[in-house]
C-alpha positions, -999 to 999 in steps of 0.1 A, spaced: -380 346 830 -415 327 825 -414 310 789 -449 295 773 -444 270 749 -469 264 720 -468 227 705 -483 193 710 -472 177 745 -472 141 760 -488 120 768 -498 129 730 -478 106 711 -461 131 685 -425 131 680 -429 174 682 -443 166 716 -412 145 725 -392 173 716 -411 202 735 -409 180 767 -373 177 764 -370 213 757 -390 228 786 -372 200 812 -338 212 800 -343 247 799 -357 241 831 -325 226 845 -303 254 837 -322 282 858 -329 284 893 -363 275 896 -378 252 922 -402 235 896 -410 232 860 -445 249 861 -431 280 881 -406 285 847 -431 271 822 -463 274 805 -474 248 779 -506 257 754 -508 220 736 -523 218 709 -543 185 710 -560 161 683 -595 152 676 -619 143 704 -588 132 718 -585 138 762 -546 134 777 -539 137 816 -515 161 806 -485 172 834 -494 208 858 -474 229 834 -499 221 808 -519 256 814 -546 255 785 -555 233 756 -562 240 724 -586 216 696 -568 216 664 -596 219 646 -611 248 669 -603 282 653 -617 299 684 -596 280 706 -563 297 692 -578 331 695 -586 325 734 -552 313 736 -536 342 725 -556 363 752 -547 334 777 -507 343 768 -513 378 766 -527 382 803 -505 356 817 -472 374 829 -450 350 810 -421 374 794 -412 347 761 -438 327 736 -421 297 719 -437 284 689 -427 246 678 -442 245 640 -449 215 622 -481 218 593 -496 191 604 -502 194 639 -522 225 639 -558 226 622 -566 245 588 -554 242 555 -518 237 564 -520 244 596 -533 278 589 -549 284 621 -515 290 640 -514 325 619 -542 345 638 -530 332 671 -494 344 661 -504 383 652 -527 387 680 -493 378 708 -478 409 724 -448 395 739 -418 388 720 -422 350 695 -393 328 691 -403 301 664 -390 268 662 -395 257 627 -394 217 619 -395 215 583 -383 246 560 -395 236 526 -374 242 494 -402 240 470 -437 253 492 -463 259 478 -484 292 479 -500 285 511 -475 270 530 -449 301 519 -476 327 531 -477 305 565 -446 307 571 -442 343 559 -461 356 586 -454 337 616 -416 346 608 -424 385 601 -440 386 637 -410 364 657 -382 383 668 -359 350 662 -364 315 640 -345 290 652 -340 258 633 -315 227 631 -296 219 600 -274 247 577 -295 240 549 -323 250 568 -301 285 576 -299 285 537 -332 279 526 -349 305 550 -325 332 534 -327 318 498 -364 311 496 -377 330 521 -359 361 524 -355 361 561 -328 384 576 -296 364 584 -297 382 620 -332 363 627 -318 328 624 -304 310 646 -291 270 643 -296 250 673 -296 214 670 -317 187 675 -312 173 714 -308 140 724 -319 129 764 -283 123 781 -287 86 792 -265 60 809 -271 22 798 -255 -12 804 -228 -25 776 -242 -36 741 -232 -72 754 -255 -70 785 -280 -51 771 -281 -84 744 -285 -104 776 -314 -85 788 -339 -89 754 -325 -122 749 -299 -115 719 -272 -128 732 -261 -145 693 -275 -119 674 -264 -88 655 -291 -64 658 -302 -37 629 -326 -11 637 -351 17 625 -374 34 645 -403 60 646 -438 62 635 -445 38 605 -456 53 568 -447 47 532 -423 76 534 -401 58 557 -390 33 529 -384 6 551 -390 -20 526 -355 -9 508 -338 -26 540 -358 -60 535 -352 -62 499 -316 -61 511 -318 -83 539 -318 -117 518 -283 -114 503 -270 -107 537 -283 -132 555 -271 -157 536 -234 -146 548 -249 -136 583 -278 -155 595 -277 -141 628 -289 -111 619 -319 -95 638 -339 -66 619 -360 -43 646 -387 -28 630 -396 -4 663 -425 19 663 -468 22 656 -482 33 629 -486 69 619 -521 80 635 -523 98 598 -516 71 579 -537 47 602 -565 68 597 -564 70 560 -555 33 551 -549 19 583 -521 -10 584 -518 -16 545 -481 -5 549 -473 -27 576 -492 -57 562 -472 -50 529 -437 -49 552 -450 -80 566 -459 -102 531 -421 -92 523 -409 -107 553 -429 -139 545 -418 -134 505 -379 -133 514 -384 -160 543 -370 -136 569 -394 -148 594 -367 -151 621 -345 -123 610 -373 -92 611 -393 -83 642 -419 -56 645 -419 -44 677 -451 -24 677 -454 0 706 -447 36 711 -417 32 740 -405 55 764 -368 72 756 -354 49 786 -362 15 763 -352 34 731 -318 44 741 -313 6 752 -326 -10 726 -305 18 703 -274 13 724 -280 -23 717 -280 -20 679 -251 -29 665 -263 -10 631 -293 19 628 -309 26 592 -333 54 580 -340 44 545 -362 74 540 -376 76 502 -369 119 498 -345 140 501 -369 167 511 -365 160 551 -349 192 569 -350 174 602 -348 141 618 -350 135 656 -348 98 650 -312 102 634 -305 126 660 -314 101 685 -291 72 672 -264 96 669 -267 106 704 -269 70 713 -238 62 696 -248 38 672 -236 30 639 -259 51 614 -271 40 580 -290 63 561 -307 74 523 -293 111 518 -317 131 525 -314 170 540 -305 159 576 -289 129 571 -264 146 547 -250 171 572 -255 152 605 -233 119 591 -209 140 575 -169 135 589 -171 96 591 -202 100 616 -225 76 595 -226 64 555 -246 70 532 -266 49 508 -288 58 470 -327 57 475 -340 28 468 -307 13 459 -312 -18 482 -280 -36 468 -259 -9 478 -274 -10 511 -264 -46 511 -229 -38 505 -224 -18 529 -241 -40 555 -221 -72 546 -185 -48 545 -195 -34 581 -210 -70 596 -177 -85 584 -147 -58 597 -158 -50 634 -129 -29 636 -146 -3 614 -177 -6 628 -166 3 659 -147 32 647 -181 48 635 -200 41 667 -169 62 686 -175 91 662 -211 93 661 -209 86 703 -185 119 706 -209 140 681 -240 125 702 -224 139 734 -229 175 722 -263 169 714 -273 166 750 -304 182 758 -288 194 792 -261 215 763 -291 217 740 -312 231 766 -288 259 775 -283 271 735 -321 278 739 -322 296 773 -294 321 765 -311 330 734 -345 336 748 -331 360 774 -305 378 744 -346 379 729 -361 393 748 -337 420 754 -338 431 716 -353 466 710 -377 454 683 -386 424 701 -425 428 705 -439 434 670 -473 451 674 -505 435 668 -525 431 638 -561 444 636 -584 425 619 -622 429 604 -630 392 616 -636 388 655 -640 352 661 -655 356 697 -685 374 682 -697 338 668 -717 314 682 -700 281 687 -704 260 657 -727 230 664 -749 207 640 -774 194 667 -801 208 649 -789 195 618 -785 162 632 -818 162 645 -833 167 615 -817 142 600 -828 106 594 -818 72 579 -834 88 542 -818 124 543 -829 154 560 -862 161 567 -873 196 549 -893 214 574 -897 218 612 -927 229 635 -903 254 660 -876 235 665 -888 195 658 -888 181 626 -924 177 604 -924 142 592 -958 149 572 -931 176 545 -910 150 539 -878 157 524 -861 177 490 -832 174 471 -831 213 474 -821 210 514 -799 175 509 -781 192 480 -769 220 504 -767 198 532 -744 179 517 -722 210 507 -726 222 542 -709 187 558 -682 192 533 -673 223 543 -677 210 577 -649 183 568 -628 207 556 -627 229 588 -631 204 617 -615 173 598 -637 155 620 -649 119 604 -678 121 625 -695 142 601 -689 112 568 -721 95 585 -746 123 573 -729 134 544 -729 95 537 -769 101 541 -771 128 520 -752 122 490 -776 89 491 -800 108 489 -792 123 459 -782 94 438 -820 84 451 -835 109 434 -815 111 399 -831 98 367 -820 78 348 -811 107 318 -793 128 347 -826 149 357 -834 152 398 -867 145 411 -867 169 441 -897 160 465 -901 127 488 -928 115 513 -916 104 546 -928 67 530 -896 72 501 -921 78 479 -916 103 453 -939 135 452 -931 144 417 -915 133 382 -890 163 376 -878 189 402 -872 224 397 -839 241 377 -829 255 412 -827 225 431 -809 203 395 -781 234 399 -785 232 440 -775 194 433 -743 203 409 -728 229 434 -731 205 458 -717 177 438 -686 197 425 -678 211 456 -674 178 474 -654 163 439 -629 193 445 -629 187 487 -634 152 484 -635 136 520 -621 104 505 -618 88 472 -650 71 478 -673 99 482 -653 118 449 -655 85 426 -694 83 439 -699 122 431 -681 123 401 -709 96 385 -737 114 397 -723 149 383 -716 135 349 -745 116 341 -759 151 343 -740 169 324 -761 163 289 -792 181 312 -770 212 314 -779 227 281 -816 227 286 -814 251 314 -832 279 311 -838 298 348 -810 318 355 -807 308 392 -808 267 379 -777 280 357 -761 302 382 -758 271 403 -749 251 381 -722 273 371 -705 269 406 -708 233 403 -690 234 370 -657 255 382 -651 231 414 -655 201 395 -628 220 363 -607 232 400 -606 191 404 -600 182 365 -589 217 349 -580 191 318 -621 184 311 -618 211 278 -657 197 270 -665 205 309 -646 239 303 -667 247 270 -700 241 288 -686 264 313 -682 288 287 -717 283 270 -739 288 303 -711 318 315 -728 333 279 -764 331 287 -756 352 321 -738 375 303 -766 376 277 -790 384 307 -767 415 319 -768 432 288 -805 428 280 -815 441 317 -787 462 331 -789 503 323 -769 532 343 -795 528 367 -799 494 371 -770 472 369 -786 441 374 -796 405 354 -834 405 356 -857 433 356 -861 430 393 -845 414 424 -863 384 439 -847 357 455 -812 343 460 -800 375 442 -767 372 453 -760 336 437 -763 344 401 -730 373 403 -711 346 428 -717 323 396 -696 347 375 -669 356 402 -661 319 404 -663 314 363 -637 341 362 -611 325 377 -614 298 350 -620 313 325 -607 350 329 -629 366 306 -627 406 305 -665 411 297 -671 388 333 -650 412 350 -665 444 337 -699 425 350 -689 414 387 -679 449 389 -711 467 381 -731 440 395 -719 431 428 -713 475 436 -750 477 430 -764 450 450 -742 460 475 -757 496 476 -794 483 474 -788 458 503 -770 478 530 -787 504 544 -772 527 575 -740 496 576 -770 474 577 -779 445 557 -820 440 547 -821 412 523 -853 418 494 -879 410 515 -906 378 497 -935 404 500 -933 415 466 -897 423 448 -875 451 437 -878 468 406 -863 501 394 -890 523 404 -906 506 429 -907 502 465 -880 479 484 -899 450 503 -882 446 535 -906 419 546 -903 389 546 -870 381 549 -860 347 544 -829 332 560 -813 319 530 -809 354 516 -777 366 536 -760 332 526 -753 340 492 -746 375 500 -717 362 527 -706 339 500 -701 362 471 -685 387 495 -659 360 505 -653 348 464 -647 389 458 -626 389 489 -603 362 476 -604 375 441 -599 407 446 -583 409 481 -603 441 491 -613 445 530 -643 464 519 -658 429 509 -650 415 542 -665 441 563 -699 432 538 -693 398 545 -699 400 580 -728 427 583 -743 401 555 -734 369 585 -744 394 615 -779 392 604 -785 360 618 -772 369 651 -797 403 652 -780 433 634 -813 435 612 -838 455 604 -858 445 638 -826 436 657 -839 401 668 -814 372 663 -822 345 642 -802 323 650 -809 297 678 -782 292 701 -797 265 721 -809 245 695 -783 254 671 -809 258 643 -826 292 629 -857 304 624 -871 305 587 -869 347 585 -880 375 594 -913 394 594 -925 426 604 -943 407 638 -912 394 644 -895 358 632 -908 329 621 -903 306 647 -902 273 628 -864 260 622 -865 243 589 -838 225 571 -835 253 544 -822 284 573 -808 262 595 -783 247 565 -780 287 549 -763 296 587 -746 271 589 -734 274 554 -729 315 565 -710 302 596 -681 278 580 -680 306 552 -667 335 577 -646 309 591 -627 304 560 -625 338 554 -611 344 588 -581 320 576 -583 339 546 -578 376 563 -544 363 579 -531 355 547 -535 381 521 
């Protein structure tokens, strides 16, 4: 039997990883095989920008943040003769909101799925159920490590009884010296050692133990608190060592200088188990319940030590029958109790280190390992064990791969420039709040899908930008010489409602709490500018703005009434212009038709008003019908316009057009939930890559920019800021929808 294995792997430092390794060595050991690789296939799933010298049964890698990547990893299974795919899930370790990206991957296997899930949730929430919904519909078995687990997944997620199994955590098997010698070796010889371990965060609660510590080290001075383990990479990257430096000001508060010691290194399982089998106590003061698993409990069980633990899921079941005690969150004097009662009757210490040593003994991976290999073969024997594979509308591997080189090359220390000669920026245009505006909502959206920090230095430059060019009463200026001197007074409507989409989208997406606090000013100081609008696009915009910034502060009822008042004046515009014939806002169609009902679709969800409804409907059907034509799409061309009884203009074609149309198609999508506005999303995206009206791609994939449209000679061949931004705006849109698709 050839098993591949999907989870992060070392040298990755992830406790998930730990676990695979273990898993595939001790599976391993219980066959015949000469070597691991001939038995095993590992897809890791690896970090960002992150390279490991990962071990030979380490067969492909997959980005986290790389939706392709799991795609091309499901073909790589598929073809690769392996009889078994075992899943290891965890949210956080795959990219996506949630970890969404694991969901494609999953329906496109066609060999039997056992999942391993590490944390069954008792409250998700609507993503994280749908997650979970799917990759459990497609494994033949779910295997997980706690009854409560067993419980929830039948309770809460309505899994058959027959597709759970409970296997639990391992623990390495491991021979040491005695606790006395092992003293001897890191210099403890006098002490009495206490110790947590794992990666560091705020959830781990590990100030409850200090606030203890002082009451018993008055009775027990020779005391020795091990605080062993790095920082969370998570938490590092967020706030970096504010935890630990707080952990560390207690120490200094409490004078426990010589009884705490952070020991902060990730260490191999060899050093664990001896500085565990050292320990004369182990504590996980954990500040939730809400924590299904815990290999670090598991591990101090297996090493026989003397467990002290808040109640949470794990803890609850794994100490039960004298195998550890349990202490209140929090409830530090408690926790002192306990520690005094134990440091002072040695007798009853030891009789929980010989209980939790017998349980540990049957945790052994070599045990564990075998539990795992007996039920992938019983899996793979089961008659319904393949589930067959989903068909989708959304084929990743017919998009380019997504790259801002052009982008960046446009950009500069002031913003991004606003046109290009071919493919080099033109210096002599300078630059426009129009094309920062949607910059900047294009490096959100960037953020969102790629999580890569890299990106924060342009969206740094373009949100800068815009606070630049506000007014003082909340009006844009919109033009700016390559000198930062401004070209005008007052920009247009379109750009000012450009610049509030753009500003609400990254409030609701905030990167980080400095970029929402900064876009939060700049959006409100505009807000008294909102009732003088009078285009329809300047308001459509606008309108988008105003529902991500009410999806951010829903309690805003002034924000909400505002809303209301500019959702009114497009209404007002329907009903003046619309007839059976033409169901549309204006008396002809121009440009950037499709923004104005994408406004609506996105008011509706705030607002839910019937008369929207009854609009989106009539209007979206009839753009639809006027834009596709033989399955393809031919945006209204800027020679002339579109009115009832004239002529369609087909040229020219400008390259922002099919933005709005793939953006409105993915809002219906997710309102609405109909495939027929996914299959017009993409013919509205597959313009740019040639299925148009001359069947020339517009899109450059050397550069990564794309040319400004398309004319009846051809395409212009200049790469401006405004098309590059619209496909690349296109592009991350049909990427969430992708996630979407797997979902609904």
């Amino acid at each position: 039997m050839k098993i591949v294995y999907i989870s992060t792997y070392p040298p990755r430092r992830c406790g998930i990883g730990t676990f695979t390794s273990n898993l595939v060595q001790s599976v391993f050991a219980n066959t015949n095989y000469a070597s691991v690789e001939e038995s095993s296939v590992v897809i890791a799933i690896t970090d960002n920008h992150a390279e490991y010298e990962y071990p030979e049964e380490v067969k492909f890698v997959i980005r986290a943040n790389h939706q392709k990547d799991y795609i091309q990893a499901a073909r790589y299974i598929n073809f690769s003769g392996a009889d078994i795919c075992v899943l290891q899930h965890e949210f956080g370790i795959f990219g996506g909101e949630m970890g969404v990206y694991i969901v494609p991957l999953v329906n496109r296997l066609q060999i039997p799925l056992v999942v391993t899930l590490h944390t069954v949730l008792k409250n998700p929430s609507y993503i994280q159920r749908s997650i979970i919904k799917e990759i459990t519909k497609k494994a033949a078995k779910v295997t997980v490590m706690s009854s409560l687990a067993v419980q929830f997944l039948k309770e809460i997620y309505k899994l058959p009884a027959k597709k759970i199994e409970k296997i639990e955590h391992g623990v390495p098997a491991h021979e040491t010296l005695p606790q006395s010698r092992l003293k001897d070796k890191y210099g403890l010889k006098n002490r009495r050692v206490i110790i947590t371990f794992g990666l560091i965060g705020r959830n781990k609660g590990i100030e409850t133990v200090l606030h203890a510590l002082p009451k018993v080290v008055k009775k027990h001075p020779d005391i020795l608190y091990i605080i062993l383990g790095k920082t969370h990479p998570s938490v590092l990257e967020i706030s970096g060592e504010e935890y630990r430096d707080y952990l560390k000001m207690l120490v200094k508060k409490y004078k426990l200088e010589n009884n705490v010691y952070f020991y902060d290194k990730f260490v191999s399982e060899e050093v664990l188990f001896e500085y565990l089998s050292m320990s004369d106590l182990y504590v996980t003061p954990y500040l939730s319940e809400e924590q299904i698993t815990s290999g670090t409990l598991s591990y101090a069980i297996g090493a026989g030590t003397c467990a002290l633990s808040t109640p949470y899921w794990h803890a609850k079941e794994l100490l039960d029958k004298g195998r550890g005690i349990l202490f209140g969150f929090k409830n530090h004097e408690q926790l002192a109790e306990i520690l005094d009662d134990l440091l002072d009757n040695p007798a009853k210490l030891k009789k929980y280190r010989k209980k939790a040593s017998e349980y540990g003994h049957k945790l052994q991976w070599k045990k564990i390992g075998n539990q795992y290999l007996q039920l992938y073969t019983k899996t793979i024997k089961l008659p319904n064990a393949i589930k067959p594979v989903k068909k989708y509308v959304i084929d990743l591997s017919l998009m380019p791969t997504l790259k801002l080189d052009h982008v960046t090359n446009l950009t500069d220390d002031t913003g991004i420039v606003k046109y290009a000669k071919y493919g080099l920026p033109n210096l002599k245009e300078g630059y426009s709040l129009d094309d920062n505006s949607n910059a900047l909502l294009m490096s959100v959206m960037y953020y969102r899908q790629r999580n890569d920090k890299g990106i924060l230095n342009l969206m740094s430059k373009y949100l800068s930008y815009i606070h630049y060019m506000q007014n003082p009463d909340g009006t844009f200026r919109n033009n700016l010489n390559f000198d930062r001197t401004y070209k005008d007074e007052l920009g247009t409507e379109d750009a000012f409602g450009r610049t509030i989409w753009a500003l609400g989208y990254m409030i609701h997406h905030k990167p980080n709490d400095a970029f929402k606090q900064m876009g939060k000013e700049l959006f409100l100081k505009s807000v008294n500018q909102f009732d003088y609008l009078k285009s329809l696009r300047g308001t459509a915009n606008t309108i988008i703005g105003l529902c991500y910034f009410l999806r951010e502060y829903p309690e805003r009822e002034d924000v909400t009434q505002i809303l209301k008042s500019l959702v009114d004046v497009v209404k007002i515009y329907f009903n003046k212009y619309s007839s059976e014939k033409w169901q549309w806002f204006e008396e002809k169609l121009t440009y950037d038709n499709a923004i104005i009902p994408l406004a609506i679709l996105h008011s509706y969800e705030i607002i839910e008003d019937e008369e929207v409804l009854s609009i989106i409907g009539k209007s979206v059907e009839y753009l639809e019908n006027v834009s596709f034509s033989d399955k393809t799409y031919i945006p209204v061309g800027n020679k002339g316009c579109y009115t009832i009884n004239g002529e369609f203009p087909k040229f020219d074609q400008r390259s922002s057009e099919p933005m709005g149309m793939v953006l409105l198609f993915y809002q219906a999508y997710k309102q609405f939930k109909k495939k027929k506005y996914l299959n017009a999303l993409l013919k509205s995206y597959l313009w740019y890559l040639g299925e148009n009206e001359l069947g020339i791609p517009l899109y450059d994939h050397e550069s990564g920019g794309c040319y400004d449209g398309l004319i009846y000679k051809g395409v212009n061949k200049n790469q401006g800021a405004e098309s590059t931004l619209a496909y690349l705006i296109s592009h991350l849109t049909v990427l969430q929808a992708h996630e979407k698709e797997h979902l609904i």
